[in-house]
C-alpha positions in Angstrom: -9.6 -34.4 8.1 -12.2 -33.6 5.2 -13.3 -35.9 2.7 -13.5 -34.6 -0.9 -15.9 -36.7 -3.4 -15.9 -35.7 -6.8 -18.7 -36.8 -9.3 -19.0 -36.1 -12.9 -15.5 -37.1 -14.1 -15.2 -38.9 -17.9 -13.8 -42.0 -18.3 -11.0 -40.3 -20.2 -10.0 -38.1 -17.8 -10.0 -40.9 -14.6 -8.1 -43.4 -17.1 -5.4 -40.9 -17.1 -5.4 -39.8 -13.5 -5.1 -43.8 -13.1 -2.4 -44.0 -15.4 -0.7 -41.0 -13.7 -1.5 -42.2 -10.2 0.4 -45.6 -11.2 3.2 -43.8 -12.5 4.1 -42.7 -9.1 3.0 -45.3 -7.2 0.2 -43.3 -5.9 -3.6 -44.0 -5.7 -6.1 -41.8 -7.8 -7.4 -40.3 -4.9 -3.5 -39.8 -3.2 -2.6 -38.2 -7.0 -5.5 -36.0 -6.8 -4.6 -34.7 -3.6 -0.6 -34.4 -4.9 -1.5 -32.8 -8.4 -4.5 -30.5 -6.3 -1.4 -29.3 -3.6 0.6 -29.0 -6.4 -1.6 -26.7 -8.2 -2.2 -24.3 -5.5 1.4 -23.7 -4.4 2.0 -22.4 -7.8 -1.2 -20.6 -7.8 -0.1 -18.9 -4.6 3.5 -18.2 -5.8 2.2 -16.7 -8.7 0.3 -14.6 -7.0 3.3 -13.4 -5.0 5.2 -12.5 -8.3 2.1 -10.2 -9.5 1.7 -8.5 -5.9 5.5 -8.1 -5.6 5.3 -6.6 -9.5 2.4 -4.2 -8.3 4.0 -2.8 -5.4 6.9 -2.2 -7.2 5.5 -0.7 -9.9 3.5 1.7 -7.1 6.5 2.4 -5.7 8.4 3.5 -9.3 5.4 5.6 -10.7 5.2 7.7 -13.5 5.3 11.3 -14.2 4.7 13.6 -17.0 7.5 16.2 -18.4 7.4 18.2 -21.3 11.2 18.5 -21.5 12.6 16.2 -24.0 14.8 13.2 -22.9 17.9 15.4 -23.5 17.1 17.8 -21.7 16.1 15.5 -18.7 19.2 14.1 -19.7 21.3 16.8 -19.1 19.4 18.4 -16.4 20.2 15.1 -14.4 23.9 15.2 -14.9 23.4 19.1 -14.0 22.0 18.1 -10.5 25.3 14.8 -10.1 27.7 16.0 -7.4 31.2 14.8 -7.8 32.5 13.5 -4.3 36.1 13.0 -5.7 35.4 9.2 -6.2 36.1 9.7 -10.0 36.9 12.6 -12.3 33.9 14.4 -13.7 33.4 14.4 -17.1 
């Protein structure tokens, strides 16, 4: 198992890891660990969303059309097939 030493921290910011750390009945170094795990499972799930929002957005593309949306519109419905599910209107 590795061993992490940190050096440079203010007072301010270890007096409220302490405080933190005694919150939840954890040492400063086990509430480092738990707020650093922490951290980088959201990190990683995050990065999931934005991957997942990429590939779909690859997989929608875009296109250009000099019709106007009514007449996409309409040239949509044109192309519908009515398989006698409901009445065409």
């Amino acid at each position: 198992m590795a061993i992490l030493q940190i050096k440079g921290i203010d007072d301010e910011l270890y007096a409220r890891l302490k405080r933190v750390a005694a919150e939840d009945s954890r040492s400063v170094s086990q509430e480092v660990l738990h707020l650093t795990k922490e951290y980088m499972t959201r990190r990683e799930a995050q990065n999931v969303d934005v991957k997942s929002a990429r590939a779909l957005l690859d997989l929608a593309g875009s296109w250009e059309d000099d019709r106007d949306a009514a007449t996409i519109a309409h040239d949509i419905r044109a192309g519908r097939r009515n398989v006698g599910r409901t009445p065409s209107l």
